[in-house]
C-alpha positions in Angstrom: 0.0 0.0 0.0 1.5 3.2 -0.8 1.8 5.5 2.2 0.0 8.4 3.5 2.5 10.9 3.1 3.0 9.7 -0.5 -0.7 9.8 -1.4 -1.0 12.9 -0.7 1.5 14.7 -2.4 -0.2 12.8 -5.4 -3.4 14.1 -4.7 -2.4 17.7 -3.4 0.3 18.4 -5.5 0.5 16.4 -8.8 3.3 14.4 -10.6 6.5 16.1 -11.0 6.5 17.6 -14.3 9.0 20.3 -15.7 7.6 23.9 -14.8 5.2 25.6 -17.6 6.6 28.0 -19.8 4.3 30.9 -18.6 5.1 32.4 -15.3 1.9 33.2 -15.2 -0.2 31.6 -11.9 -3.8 31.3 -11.4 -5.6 33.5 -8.5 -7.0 32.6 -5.9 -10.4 33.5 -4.9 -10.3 35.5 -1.9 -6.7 35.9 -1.2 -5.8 39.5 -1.6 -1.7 39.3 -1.8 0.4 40.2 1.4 4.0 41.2 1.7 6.4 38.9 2.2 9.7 39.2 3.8 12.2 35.6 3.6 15.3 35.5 6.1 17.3 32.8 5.5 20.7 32.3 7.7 23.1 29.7 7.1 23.7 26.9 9.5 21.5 27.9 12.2 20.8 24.7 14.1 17.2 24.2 15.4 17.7 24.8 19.0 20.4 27.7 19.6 17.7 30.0 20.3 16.9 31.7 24.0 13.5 30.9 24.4 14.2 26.8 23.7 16.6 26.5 26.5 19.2 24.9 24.6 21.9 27.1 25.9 21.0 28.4 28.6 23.0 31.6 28.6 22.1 32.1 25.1 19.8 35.7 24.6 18.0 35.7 21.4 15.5 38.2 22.4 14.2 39.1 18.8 14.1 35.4 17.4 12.4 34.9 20.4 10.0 37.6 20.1 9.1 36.1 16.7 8.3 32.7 18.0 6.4 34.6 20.8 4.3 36.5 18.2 4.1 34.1 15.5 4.6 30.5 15.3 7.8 28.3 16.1 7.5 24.8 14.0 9.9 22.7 16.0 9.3 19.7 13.5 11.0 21.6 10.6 13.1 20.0 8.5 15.4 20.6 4.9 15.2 17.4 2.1 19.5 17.9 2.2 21.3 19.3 4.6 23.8 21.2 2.4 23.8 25.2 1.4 23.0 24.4 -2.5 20.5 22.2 -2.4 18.4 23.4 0.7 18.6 26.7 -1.2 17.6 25.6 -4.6 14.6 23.6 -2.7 13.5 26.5 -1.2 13.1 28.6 -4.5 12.2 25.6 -6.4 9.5 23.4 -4.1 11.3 20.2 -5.3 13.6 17.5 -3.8 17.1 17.5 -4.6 16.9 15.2 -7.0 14.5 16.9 -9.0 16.3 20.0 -9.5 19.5 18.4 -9.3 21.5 21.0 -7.6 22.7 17.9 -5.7 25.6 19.6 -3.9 27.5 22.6 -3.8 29.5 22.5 -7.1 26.6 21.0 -9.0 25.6 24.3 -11.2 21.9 25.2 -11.7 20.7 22.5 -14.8 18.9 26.2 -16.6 15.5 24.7 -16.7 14.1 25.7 -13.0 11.9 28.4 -12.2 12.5 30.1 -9.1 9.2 31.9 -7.2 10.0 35.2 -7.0 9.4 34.9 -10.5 5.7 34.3 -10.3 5.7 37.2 -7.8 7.5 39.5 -10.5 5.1 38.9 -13.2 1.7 39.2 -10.3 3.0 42.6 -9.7 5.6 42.4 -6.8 8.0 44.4 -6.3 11.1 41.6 -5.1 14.4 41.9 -4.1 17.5 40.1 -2.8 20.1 40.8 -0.4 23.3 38.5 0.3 24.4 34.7 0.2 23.1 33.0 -3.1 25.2 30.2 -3.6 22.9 27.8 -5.0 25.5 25.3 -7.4 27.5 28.0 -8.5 29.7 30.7 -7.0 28.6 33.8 -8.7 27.5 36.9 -7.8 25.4 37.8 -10.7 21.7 39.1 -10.8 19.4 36.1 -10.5 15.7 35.7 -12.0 12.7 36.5 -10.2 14.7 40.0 -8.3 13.7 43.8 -8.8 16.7 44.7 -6.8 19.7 42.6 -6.7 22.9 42.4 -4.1 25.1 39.7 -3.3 28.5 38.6 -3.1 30.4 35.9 -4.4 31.0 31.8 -3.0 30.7 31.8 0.6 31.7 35.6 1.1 33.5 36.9 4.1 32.4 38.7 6.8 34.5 41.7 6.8 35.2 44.3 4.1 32.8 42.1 1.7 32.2 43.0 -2.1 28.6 43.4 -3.4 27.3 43.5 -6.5 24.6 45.7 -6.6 22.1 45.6 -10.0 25.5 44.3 -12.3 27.6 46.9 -10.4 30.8 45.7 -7.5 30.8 47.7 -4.4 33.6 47.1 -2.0 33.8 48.3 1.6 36.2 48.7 4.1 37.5 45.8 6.6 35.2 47.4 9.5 32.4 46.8 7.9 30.5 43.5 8.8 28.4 41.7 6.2 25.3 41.2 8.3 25.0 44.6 9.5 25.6 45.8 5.8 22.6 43.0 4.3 20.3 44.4 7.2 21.0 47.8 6.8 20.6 47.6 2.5 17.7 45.7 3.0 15.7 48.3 5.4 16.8 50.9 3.4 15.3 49.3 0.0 12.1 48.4 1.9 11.6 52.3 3.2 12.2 53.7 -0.9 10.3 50.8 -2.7 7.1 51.8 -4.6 4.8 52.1 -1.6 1.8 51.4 -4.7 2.6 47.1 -4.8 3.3 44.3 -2.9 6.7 43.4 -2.0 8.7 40.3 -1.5 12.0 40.9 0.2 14.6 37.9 1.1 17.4 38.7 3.1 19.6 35.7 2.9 22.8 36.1 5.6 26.1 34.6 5.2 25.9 34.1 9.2 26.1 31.7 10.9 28.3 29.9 8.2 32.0 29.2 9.4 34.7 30.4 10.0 32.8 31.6 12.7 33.6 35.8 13.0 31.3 37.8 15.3 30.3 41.8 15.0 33.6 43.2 16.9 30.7 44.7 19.2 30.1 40.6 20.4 33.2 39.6 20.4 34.1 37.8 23.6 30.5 38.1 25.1 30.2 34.3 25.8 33.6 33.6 26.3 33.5 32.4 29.8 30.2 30.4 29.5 30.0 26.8 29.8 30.1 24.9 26.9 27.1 22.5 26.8 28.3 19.1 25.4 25.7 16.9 24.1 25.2 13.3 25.2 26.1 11.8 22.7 29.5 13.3 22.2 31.1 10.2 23.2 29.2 8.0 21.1 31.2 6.4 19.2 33.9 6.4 21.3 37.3 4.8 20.7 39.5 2.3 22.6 39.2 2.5 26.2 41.0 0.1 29.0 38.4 -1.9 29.7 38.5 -3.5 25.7 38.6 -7.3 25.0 42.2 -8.0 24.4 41.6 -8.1 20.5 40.6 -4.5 20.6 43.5 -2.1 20.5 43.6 0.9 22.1 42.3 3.9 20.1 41.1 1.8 17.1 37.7 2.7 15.8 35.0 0.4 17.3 33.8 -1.2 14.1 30.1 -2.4 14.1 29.5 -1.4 18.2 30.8 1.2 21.0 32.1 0.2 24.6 28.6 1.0 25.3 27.5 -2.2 24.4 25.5 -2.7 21.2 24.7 0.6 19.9 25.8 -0.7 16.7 27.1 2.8 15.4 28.2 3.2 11.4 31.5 3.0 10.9 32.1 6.3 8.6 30.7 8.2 11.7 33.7 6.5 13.5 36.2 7.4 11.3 34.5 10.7 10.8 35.2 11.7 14.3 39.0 12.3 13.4 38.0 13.9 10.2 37.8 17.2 9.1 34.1 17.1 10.5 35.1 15.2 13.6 35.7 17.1 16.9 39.0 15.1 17.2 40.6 16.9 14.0 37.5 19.3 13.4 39.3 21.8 10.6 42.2 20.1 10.9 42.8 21.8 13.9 42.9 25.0 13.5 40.2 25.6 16.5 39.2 24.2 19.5 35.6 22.8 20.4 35.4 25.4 23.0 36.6 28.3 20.9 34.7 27.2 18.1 31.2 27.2 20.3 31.7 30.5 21.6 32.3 32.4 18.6 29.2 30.6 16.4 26.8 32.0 19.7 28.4 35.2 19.3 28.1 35.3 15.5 24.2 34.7 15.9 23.8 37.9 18.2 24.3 40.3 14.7 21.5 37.9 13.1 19.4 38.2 16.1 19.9 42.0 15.6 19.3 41.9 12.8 16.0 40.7 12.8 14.9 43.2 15.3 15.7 45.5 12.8 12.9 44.5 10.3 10.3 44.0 12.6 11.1 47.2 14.1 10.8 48.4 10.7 7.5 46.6 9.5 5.8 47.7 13.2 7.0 51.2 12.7 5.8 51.7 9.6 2.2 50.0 9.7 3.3 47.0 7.4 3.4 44.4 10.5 -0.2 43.3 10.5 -0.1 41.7 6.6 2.9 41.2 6.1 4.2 37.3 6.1 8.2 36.9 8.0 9.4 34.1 7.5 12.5 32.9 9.1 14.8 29.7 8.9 18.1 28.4 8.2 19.4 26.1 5.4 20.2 23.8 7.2 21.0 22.5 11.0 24.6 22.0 12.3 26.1 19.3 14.6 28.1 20.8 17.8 29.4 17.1 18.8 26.5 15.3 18.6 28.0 11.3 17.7 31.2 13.4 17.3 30.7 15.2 14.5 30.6 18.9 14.1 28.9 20.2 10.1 25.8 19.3 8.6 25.1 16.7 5.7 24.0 13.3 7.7 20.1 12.9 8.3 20.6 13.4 12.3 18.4 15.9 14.2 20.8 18.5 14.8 22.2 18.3 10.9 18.6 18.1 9.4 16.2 20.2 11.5 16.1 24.0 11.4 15.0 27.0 13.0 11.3 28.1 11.1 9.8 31.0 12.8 6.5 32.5 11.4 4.7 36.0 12.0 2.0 37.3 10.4 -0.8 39.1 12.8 -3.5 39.6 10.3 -3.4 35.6 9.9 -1.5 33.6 12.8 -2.4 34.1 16.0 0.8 34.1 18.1 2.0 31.9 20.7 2.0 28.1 20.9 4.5 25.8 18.5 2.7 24.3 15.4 4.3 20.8 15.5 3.7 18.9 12.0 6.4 17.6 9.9 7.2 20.5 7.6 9.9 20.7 4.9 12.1 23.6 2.9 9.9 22.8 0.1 7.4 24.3 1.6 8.1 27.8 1.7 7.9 28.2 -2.4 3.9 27.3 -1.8 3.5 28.6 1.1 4.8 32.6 -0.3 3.1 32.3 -3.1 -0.5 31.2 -1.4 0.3 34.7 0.5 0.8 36.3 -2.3 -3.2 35.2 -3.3 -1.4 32.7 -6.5 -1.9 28.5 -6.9 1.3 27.1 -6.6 1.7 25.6 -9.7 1.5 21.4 -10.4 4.8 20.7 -10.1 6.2 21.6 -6.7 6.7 18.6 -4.2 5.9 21.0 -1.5 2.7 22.1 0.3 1.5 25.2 1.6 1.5 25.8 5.3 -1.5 27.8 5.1 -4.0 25.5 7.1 -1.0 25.3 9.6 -0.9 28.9 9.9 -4.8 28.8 10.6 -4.4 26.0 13.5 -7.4 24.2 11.5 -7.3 19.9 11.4 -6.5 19.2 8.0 -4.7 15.9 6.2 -1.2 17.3 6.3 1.9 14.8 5.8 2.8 12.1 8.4 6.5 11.8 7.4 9.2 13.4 5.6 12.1 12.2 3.1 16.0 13.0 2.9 18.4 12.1 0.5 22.2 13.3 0.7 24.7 13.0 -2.1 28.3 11.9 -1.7 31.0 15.0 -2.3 34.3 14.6 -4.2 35.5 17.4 -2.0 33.7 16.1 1.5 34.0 12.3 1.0 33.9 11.2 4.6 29.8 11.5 4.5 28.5 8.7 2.0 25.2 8.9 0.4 22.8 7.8 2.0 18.8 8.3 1.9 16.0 8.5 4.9 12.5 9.0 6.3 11.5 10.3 9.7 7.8 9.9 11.0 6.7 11.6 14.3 8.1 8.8 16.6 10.5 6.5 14.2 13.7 7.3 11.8 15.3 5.3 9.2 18.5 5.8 7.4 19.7 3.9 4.5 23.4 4.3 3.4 23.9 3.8 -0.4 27.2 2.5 -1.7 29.1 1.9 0.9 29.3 -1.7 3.2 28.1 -0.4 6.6 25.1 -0.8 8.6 21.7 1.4 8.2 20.1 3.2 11.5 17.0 3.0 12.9 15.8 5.0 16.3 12.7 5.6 18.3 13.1 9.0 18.4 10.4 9.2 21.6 12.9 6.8 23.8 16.0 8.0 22.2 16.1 11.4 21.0 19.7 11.6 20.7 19.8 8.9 18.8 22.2 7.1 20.5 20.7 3.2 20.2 20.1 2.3 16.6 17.5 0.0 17.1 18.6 -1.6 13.5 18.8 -5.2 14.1 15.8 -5.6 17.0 13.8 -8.0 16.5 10.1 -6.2 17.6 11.2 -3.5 14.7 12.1 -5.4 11.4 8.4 -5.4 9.7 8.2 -1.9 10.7 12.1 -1.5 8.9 11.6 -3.0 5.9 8.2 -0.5 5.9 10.3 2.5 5.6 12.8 1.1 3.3 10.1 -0.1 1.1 8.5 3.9 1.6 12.0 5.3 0.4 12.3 3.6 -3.1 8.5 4.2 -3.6 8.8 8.4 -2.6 12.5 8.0 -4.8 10.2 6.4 -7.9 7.4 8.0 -7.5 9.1 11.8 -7.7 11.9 11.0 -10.6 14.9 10.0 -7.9 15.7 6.6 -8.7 18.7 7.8 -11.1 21.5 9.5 -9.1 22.0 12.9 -10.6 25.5 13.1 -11.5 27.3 16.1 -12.9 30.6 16.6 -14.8 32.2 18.9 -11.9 35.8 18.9 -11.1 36.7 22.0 -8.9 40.1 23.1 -8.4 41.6 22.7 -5.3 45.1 24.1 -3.1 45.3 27.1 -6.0 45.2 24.9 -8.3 43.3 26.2 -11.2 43.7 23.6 -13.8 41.6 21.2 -14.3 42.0 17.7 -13.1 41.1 14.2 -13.9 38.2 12.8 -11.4 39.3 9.6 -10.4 
């Protein structure tokens, strides 16, 4: 029987078809179009706000404002948990697969359609400020944007270079990128045409690393206590009290000294990795260091959202306008030993998504459904009064927004593609209901994961080989290929890539 979640994107959303030639979307009856304002930040893990407690010295007053006058959706979740192919979901509505910016290097096919362009042709005034990276480093004007500035790659976060509409601006080394984004982007939204909607996204190169606060933070957290998750441990290497055919320090191939956790063995070796908090950069930084200054850097982002609301409520535009904030993906702080993103555990594949809009969501309590990055495509341009067209996987959150009982989906999908210039994280493909995850790794010998996420929520006992749990795995396995067949995925999407590397600016055989 094919599953619920899969049903209903066949009944809600269609099959996935290439995009229409006319960027022309139908109206719907009703809806008069609100403005809509998208902040995106970049590697802002789910729970590094004040108001969840996470850290508890932590003061996010204005994200928590947002949750406190919107919505928080602490189920929120990207399809990949990479820069490029979160981004390209979110302008897109469709998996990775089915856009195919399948990792960072892997350049936009040409054939996508990006939503601000259904908002340019219903009349919006749009406009983009900051990080676009989404399978190419460039900073040039993109589709779908009125007003254009950006920078190039992964940018830096002093004395950055913007290209404004086609022109390069360059600033001085005191001047910080997220300050500059926020301040451009107010500035456009107080001299825009005050006669038609706008869509504004402001898209932050915060909190990527190398981790580099406003000068004004710097230091702030310094003497706080690191919080070290429970699973930091886990896997762990040799220990004294090891069978004598165990060396000490050897990765603990197939199970931990914790018994039989059963634990993949690339996340073993990982742990010494670049993305492992034994070698983590190859150590140029320490796990302490390195936690202080990513809290520090989100205090400019926390700022900075202050700043728009402040503008918004200021200037009348609060009540129907739609802010919409999340991050591209989550981020691991020693969780299984691993700092980065990219695997399908909660801290790499959640985000934060905070929602305000007073003139439709009442403020206050979480709204806790599985939601996805390929949602927010719908989701804008229901606001904006337009049917999403066919083709995007996504679904709007509206009747979320509304707190009404309506079918929504009971599980979400993720699919990860192996890097040439990141190989320690192996494809691998999963699906996460409310209580149960599955992760299946693809071309590599190791062993799958399975956890009850209500017993074990730091997924620390893959539950993989019990016994009261196989008809349910081989369930979820079976729902993978089905959501992979049924959306286009069952062909990897491989590109012809080969990025130079050390300086090197030749280009090099792929081996």
């Amino acid at each position: 029987m094919m599953p619920k979640q899969l049903i209903l994107v066949a009944l809600l959303l269609g099959a996935c078809s290439q995009p229409d030639d006319s960027l022309r979307l139908d109206s719907l009856a009703g809806d008069a179009p609100s403005n809509v304002i998208f902040i995106l930040t970049d590697d802002h893990r789910f729970d590094f706000m004040g108001f969840t407690g996470k850290v508890p010295w932590l003061e996010t007053p204005n994200l928590d404002r947002l949750a406190r006058e919107g919505a928080w959706f602490p189920n929120a979740y990207v399809t990949t948990a990479l820069c490029s192919p979160s981004r390209a979901s979110i302008l897109t509505g469709l998996y990775s697969h089915t856009h195919t910016v399948v990792d960072n290097a892997a350049p936009d096919p040409g054939n996508l359609v990006f939503f601000p362009q259904y908002l340019q042709e219903a009349g919006y005034e749009t406009s983009f400020f900051g990080k676009w990276h989404m399978g190419n480093h460039s900073d040039e004007p993109q589709p779908g944007f009125d007003h254009w500035e950006s920078f190039r790659g992964q940018g830096v976060y002093y004395g950055p270079t913007l290209n404004i509409n086609g022109e390069r601006v360059s600033y001085d080394e005191d001047t910080y990128i997220t300050d500059l984004l926020t301040e451009h982007a107010v500035d456009w939204l107080e001299s825009r045409d005050r006669e038609q909607p706008f869509f504004m996204y402001l898209s932050h190169k915060a909190v990527h690393s190398q981790f580099e606060p406003a000068a004004r933070h710097l230091g702030q957290y310094e003497d706080e206590a690191i919080i070290y998750p429970p699973s930091y441990d886990t896997p762990n290497y040799g220990t004294p009290e090891l069978p004598s055919d165990q060396e000490q320090g050897e990765p603990l191939r197939g199970r931990d000294f914790y018994g039989d956790r059963r634990m993949p063995d690339w996340v073993k070796q990982q742990r010494e990795s670049w993305h492992g908090v034994d070698y983590m950069y190859h150590g140029r930084i320490d796990f302490e260091e390195f936690f202080h200054r990513y809290t520090e850097t989100l205090m400019g982002i926390d700022e900075s959202v202050g700043e728009v609301m402040d503008f918004l409520d200021a200037n009348g535009l609060a009540d129907d306008t739609l802010v919409i904030y999340m991050g591209d993906n989550g981020f691991s702080f020693g969780e299984h030993g691993l700092i980065d993103k990219r695997h399908f555990y909660e801290e790499s594949a959640k985000v934060p998504l905070l929602i305000r809009w007073p003139s439709r969501l009442a403020g206050g309590e979480p709204i806790t459904q599985l939601v996805q990055n390929i949602d927010i495509a719908p989701t804008i341009l229901q606001a904006a009064g337009l049917e999403a067209p066919a083709h995007m996987q996504g679904a709007s959150m509206s009747p979320l927004l509304d707190r009404v009982e309506l079918p929504w989906r009971d599980r979400i999908f993720y699919e990860y593609y192996w890097e040439m210039d990141f190989p320690q994280t192996p494809t691998m493909f999963g699906v996460r209901t409310d209580r149960y995850k599955y992760i299946r790794y693809h071309g590599i010998w190791d062993t799958n994961e399975f956890y009850d996420l209500q017993n074990d929520p730091s997924e620390m006992q893959n539950l993989i080989d019990a016994p009261e749990h196989q008809e349910r795995i081989e369930g979820m396995a079976n729902e993978i290929y089905q959501w992979l067949e049924s959306t286009g995925g069952m062909s990897i999407p491989l590109k012809n890539v080969v990025r130079p590397k050390f300086g090197d600016h030749r280009n090099q055989s792929v081996l």
